[in-house]
C-alpha positions, 0 to 999 in steps of 0.5 A: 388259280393266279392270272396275269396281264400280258401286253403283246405290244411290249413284249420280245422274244425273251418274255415270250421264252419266259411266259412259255416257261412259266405256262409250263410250270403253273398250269392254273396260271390263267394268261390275259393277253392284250395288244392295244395301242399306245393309249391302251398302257393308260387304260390298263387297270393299275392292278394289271400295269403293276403285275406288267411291271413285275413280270417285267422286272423278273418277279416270277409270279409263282413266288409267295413274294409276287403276290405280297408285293402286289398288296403292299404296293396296292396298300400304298398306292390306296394309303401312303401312311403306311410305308412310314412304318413299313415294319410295324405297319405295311407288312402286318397288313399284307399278312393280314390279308394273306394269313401270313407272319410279317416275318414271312411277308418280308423274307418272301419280299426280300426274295423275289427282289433278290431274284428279280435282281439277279434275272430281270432287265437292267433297263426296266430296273434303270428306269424305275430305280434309276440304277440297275443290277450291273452296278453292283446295288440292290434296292431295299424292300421298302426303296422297290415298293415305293419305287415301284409306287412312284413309278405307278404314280407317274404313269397314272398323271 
């Protein structure tokens, strides 16, 4: 059974539309559903600010891809030395902890940013990436997991 962070306070009618969707299709999915104010964004564990993120930028999170972004970005945010070597370092630990090939982790990785890219919004990709699907770019494995890094960062100070 996966869950998932929702904050009330920022989602609109299209993630309310895309949460039911989701909810009908993965009937284990446990929902956590907060409404805070302003304050409660930075109170937020870090683990449930980056599943908000990526829910937010349309990584679905039935996707194998979801779950190892989310170790990836955790591992980098715990140690940054491993995104200098994100193919000899980075995916052979998220396969480790997931029991998977590093090819495996990143194909999967490659395609959630794909479909995230295809489906998420070009607002939340603008402020994250600094460009956005509409633009005609597509950022790199390692460029999304370091932006989302950075990102995270920024938000914690």
């Amino acid at each position: 059974m996966g869950n998932m962070y929702i904050s009330a306070q920022e989602c609109g009618r299209e993630d309310w539309i895309w949460l039911t969707e989701l909810l009908r299709q993965n009937r284990d999915l446990e929902v956590i559903l907060s409404y805070g104010g302003p304050a409660s964004k930075q109170q937020q564990p870090v683990k449930y600010q980056l599943q908000d993120m990526l829910i937010r930028l349309g990584v679905k999170a039935n996707l194998k891809g979801y779950q190892y972004l989310v170790t990836a970005v955790n591992l980098c945010l715990e140690d940054k030395e491993e995104m200098e070597g994100i193919t000899k370092r980075l995916y052979p630990s998220v396969a480790r902890k997931h029991k998977a090939g590093a090819e495996q982790v990143e194909h999967a990785i490659r395609h959630a940013i794909q479909i995230a890219w295809k489906r998420g919004k070009l607002t939340e990709q603008e402020a994250i990436f600094g460009y956005h699907a509409g633009e005609g770019k597509r950022p790199t494995n390692s460029e999304f997991i370091m932006g989302l890094v950075d990102h995270i960062e920024r938000q914690l100070t």
